[in-house]
MARKEDO-859606 format. One record per residue (C-alpha): x, y, z; residue number from 0. Coordinates in steps of 0.5 Angstrom, whole numbers, plus 500, padded with zeros to 3 digits. Each point is the difference from the previous one (the first is absolute). Last residue first. Layout:
MARKEDO-859606
rec east:X north:Y up:Z num:NUM
...
END
This chain:
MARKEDO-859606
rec east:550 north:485 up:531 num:134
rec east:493 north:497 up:499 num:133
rec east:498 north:500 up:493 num:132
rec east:504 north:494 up:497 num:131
rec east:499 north:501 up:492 num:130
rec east:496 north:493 up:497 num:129
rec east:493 north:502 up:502 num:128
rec east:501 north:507 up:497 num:127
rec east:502 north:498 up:492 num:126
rec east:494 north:495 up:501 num:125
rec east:495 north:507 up:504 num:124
rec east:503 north:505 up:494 num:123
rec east:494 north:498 up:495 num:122
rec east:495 north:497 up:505 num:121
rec east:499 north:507 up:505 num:120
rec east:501 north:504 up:494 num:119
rec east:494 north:497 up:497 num:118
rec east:496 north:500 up:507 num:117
rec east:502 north:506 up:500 num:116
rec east:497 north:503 up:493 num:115
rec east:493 north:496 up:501 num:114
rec east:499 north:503 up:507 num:113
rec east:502 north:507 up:496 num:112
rec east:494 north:498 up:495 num:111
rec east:495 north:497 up:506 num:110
rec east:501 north:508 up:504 num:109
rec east:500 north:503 up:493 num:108
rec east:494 north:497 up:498 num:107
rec east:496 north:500 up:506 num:106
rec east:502 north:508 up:500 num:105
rec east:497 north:501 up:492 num:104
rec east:494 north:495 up:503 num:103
rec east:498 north:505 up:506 num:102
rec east:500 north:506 up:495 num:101
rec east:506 north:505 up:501 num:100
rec east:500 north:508 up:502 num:99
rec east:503 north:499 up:507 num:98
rec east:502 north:493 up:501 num:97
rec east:504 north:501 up:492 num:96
rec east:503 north:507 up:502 num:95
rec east:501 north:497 up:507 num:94
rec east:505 north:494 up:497 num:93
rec east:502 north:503 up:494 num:92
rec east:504 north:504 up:505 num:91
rec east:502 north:496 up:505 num:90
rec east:503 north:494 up:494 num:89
rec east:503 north:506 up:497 num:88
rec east:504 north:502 up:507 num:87
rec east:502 north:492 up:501 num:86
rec east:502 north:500 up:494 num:85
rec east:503 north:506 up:501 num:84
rec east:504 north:500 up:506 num:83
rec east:502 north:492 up:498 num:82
rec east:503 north:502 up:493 num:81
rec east:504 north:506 up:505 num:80
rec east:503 north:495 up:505 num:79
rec east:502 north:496 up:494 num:78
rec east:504 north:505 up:497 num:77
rec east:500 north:507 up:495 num:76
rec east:500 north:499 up:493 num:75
rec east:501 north:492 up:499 num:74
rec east:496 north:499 up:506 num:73
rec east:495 north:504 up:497 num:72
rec east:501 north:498 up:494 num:71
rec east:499 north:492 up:502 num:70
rec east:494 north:503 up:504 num:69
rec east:497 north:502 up:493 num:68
rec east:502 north:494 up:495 num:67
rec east:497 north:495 up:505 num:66
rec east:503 north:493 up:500 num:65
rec east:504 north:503 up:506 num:64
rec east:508 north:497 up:500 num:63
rec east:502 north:494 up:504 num:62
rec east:506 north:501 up:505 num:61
rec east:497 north:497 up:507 num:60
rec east:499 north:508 up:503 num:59
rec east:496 north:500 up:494 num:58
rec east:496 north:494 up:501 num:57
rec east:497 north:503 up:507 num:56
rec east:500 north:507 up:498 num:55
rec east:494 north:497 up:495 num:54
rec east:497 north:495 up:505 num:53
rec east:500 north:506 up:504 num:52
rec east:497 north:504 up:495 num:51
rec east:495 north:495 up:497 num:50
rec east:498 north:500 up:508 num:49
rec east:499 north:507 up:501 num:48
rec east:496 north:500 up:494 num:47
rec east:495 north:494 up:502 num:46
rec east:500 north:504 up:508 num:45
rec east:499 north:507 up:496 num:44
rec east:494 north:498 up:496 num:43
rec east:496 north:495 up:506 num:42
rec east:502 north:507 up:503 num:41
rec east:495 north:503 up:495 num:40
rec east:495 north:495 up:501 num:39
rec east:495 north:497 up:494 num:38
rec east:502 north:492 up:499 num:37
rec east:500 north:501 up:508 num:36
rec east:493 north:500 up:500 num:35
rec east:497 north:506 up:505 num:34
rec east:498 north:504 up:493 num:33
rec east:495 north:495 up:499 num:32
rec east:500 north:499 up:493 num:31
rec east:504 north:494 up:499 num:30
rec east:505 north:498 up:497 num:29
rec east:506 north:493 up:502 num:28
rec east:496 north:496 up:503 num:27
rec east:492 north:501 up:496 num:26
rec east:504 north:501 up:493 num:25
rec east:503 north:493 up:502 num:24
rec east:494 north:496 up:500 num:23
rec east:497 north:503 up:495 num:22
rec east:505 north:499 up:496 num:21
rec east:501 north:492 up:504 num:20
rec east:492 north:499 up:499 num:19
rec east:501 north:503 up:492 num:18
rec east:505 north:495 up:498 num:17
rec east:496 north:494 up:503 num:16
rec east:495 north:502 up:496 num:15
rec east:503 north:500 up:493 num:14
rec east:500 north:492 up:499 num:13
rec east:492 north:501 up:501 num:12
rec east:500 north:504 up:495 num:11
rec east:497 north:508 up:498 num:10
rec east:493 north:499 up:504 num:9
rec east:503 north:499 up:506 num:8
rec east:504 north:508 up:499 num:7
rec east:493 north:503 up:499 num:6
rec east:498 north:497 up:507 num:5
rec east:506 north:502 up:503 num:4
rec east:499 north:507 up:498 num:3
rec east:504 north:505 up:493 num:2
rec east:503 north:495 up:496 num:1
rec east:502 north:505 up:494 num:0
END
């Protein structure tokens, strides 16, 4: 394992610019100041409240939701409880995690759910771009 830059020099030269975007990534989206926004809690619930509206959103068009959980819970009990606990569950995991979690567990949750929105965000947004959204 590559443990500094001047270790990963050493490895090859077509390698280099590789570890440059790695690091380059690692200081955007991780830090270990507790004021970045990799490591905020309400980063955590804005990024969760997004995926549920982004979810709600897609619901309200008639598609179904991917995920086995909240499609029971739309199943079993509707959509505004699937909202209510995912925004719950998304609470709770949220301040036991700022509470008793390192820094690199709150930056990888942050940058993970980013991830997941952005995915989202392209997956539904062809099916979107084509609905006439404006009533």
């Amino acid at each position: 394992m590559l443990n500094n830059a001047s270790e990963r020099k050493e490895s090859s030269a077509w390698s280099a610019p590789v570890y440059r975007w790695i690091d380059s990534a690692r200081r955007l989206f991780s830090s270990a100041d507790k004021a970045h926004w990799s490591n905020s809690l309400g980063a955590w619930l804005a990024l969760n409240a997004l995926d549920t509206l982004v979810t709600g959103l897609c619901l309200s068009r008639g598609m179904r939701e991917a995920n086995l959980f909240p499609h029971l819970a739309i199943e079993t009990y509707g959509t505004g409880f699937m909202i209510a606990a995912k925004m719950g569950l998304a609470l709770l995991v949220g301040i036991l995690i700022w509470k008793l979690g390192p820094l690199h567990l709150r930056a990888s949750l942050n940058v993970g759910m980013s991830l997941i929105l952005i995915v989202n965000c392209i997956l539904v947004g062809g099916p979107l771009w084509s609905l006439n959204l404006v009533a």
